[in-house]
C-alpha positions in Angstrom: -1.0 -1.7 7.0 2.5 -1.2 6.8 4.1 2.0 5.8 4.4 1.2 2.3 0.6 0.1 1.4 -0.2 3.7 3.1 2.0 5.3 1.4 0.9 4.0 -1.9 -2.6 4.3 -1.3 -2.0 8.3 -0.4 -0.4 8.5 -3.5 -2.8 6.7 -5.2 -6.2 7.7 -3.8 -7.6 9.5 -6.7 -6.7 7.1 -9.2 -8.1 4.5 -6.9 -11.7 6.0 -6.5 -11.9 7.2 -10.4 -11.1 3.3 -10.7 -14.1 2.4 -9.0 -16.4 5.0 -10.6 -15.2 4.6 -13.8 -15.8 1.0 -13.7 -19.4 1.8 -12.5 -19.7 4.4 -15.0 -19.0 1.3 -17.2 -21.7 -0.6 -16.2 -24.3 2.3 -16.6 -23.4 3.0 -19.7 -23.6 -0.7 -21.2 -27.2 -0.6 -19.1 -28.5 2.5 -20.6 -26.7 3.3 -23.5 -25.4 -0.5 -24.9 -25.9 -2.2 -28.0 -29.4 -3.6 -27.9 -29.3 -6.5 -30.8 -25.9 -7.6 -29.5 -23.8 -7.3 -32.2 -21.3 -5.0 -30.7 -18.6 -7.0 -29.6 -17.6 -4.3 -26.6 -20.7 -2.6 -25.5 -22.9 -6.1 -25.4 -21.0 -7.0 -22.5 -21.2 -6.1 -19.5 -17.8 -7.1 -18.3 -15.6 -6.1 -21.0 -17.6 -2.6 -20.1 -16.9 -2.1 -16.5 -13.8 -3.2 -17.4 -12.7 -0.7 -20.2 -14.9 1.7 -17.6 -12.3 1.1 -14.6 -9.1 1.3 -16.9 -10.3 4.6 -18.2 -11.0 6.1 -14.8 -7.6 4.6 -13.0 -5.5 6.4 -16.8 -7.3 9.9 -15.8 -6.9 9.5 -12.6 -2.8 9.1 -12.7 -2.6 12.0 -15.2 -4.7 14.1 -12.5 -2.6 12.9 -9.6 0.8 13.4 -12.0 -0.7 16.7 -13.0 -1.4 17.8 -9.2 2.0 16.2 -7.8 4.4 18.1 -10.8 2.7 21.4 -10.5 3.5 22.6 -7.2 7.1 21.0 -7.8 8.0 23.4 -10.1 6.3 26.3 -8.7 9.2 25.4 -5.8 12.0 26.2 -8.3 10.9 28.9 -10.1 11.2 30.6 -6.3 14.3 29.8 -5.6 
């Protein structure tokens, strides 16, 4: 990898592995919790499920990471 993709991936680790569990919390919940006669147009899929799963977890992943990154940033300032 070249020093940009490892760059970005440090940057981006959490947002990357809430991806991945929040499109496998997607799954689980259309499995368990889903509509059972399949008139829901969202949970009656699994797809569209992992899918809205995964975009969830990357959203509170970046506003984590944001929230992690900007914090310390301004605690810098206020020192100074």
């Amino acid at each position: 990898m070249n020093y940009n993709m490892k760059t970005f991936i440090k940057k981006y680790l959490l947002s990357i592995i809430l991806l991945f569990a929040g499109g496998i919390g997607g799954f689980l919940y259309w499995k368990f919790v889903g509509c059972l006669d399949g008139t829901c147009a969202i949970k009656s899929n699994p797809m569209l499920m992992t899918m809205y799963g995964s975009v969830f977890g990357f959203l509170v992943g970046s506003i984590i990471t944001d929230f992690i990154i900007k914090k310390p940033a301004k605690d810098k300032k206020s020192e100074v």
